[in-house]
N, C-alpha and C positions, 0 to 999 in steps of 0.2 A: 108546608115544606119550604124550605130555604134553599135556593136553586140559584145557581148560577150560569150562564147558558152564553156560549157564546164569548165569555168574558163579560158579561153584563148582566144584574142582579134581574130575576125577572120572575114574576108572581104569576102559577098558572093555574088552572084546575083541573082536576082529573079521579075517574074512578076505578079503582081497581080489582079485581077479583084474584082470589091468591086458591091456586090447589097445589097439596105436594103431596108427590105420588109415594109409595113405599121406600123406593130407594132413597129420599131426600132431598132429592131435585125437585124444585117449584116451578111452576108454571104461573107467569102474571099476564092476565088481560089486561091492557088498558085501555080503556076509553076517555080520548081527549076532552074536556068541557069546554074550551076554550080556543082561539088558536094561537096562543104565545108559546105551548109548549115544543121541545123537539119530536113528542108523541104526533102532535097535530103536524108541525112538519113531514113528517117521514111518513103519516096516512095519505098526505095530499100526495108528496111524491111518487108515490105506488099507486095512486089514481082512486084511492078510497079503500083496495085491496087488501085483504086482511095478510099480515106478515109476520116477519119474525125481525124486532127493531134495536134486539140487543141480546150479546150471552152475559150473565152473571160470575165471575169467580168473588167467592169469597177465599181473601189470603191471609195467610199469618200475618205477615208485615204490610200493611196496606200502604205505608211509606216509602218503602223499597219500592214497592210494585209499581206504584204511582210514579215515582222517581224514575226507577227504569224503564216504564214504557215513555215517561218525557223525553228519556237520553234517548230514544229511540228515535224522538222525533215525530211522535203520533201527537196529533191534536187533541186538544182538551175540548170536546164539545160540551157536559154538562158535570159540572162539580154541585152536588146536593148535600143536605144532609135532613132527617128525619127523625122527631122525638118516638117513643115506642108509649105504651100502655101507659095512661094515669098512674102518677106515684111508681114507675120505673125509673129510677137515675142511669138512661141510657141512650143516647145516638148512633144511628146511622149513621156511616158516610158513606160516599159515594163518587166515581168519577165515571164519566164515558168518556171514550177514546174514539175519534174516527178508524174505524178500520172498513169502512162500507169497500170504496174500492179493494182492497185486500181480501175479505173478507164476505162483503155484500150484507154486512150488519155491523153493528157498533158494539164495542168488547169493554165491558163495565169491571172495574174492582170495584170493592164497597169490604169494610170494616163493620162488621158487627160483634159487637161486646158482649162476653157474658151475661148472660142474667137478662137479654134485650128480650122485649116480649110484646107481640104486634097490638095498635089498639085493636075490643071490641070492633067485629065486624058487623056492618049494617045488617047483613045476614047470612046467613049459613043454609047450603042446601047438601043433602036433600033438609028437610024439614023438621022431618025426624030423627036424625041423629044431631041435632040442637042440642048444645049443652046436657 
């Protein structure tokens, strides 16, 4: 991932687990590896406690969106971007906003294109309903 944090490029690591429920909303775990990310930030800050450290919209114009929450005056804590599946010509992007104070979580746009498709995951459970 190519992450930008803080205004300053920074290499973290982290693992994820991805479920999405019927309706189409996903749910992401993440578990920090390291502590450079804002993940590992904000677990320390809640005391190890498990939370809730960000909402997702995905928007039409991720430009506009971006743009109008800067006019807003809300901080850019992490601008990312992520390649998807082997032989997919497609990125993620990504911005979080502070809105903890406001808020009491941080409020992410992200742009995902057509045709985007997550890599192979390490695993799938249950077990049985594997590929």
């Amino acid at each position: 991932m190519s992450a930008s944090v803080g205004g300053a490029r920074v290499d973290f690591a982290m693992r994820v687990a991805l479920c999405t429920l019927p309706s189409g909303t996903r749910l992401e775990i993440i578990q920090p590896l390291d502590d450079l990310s804002p993940y590992a930030s904000s677990l320390a800050q809640h005391g190890g406690a498990d939370h809730i450290h960000h909402v997702r919209f995905d928007v039409d114009d991720y430009g506009a969106a971006r743009g109008r929450l800067l006019e807003l005056g809300l901080e850019t804590v992490l601008d990312a971007s992520f390649e998807g599946a082997p032989g997919v010509e497609s990125t993620v992007t990504a911005t979080y906003f502070g809105t903890e104070a406001e808020l009491g979580l941080l409020l992410e746009v992200g742009d995902v294109p057509k045709g985007f498709a997550m890599p192979e995951p390490e695993r799938l459970y249950p077990e049985e309903e594997a590929r």
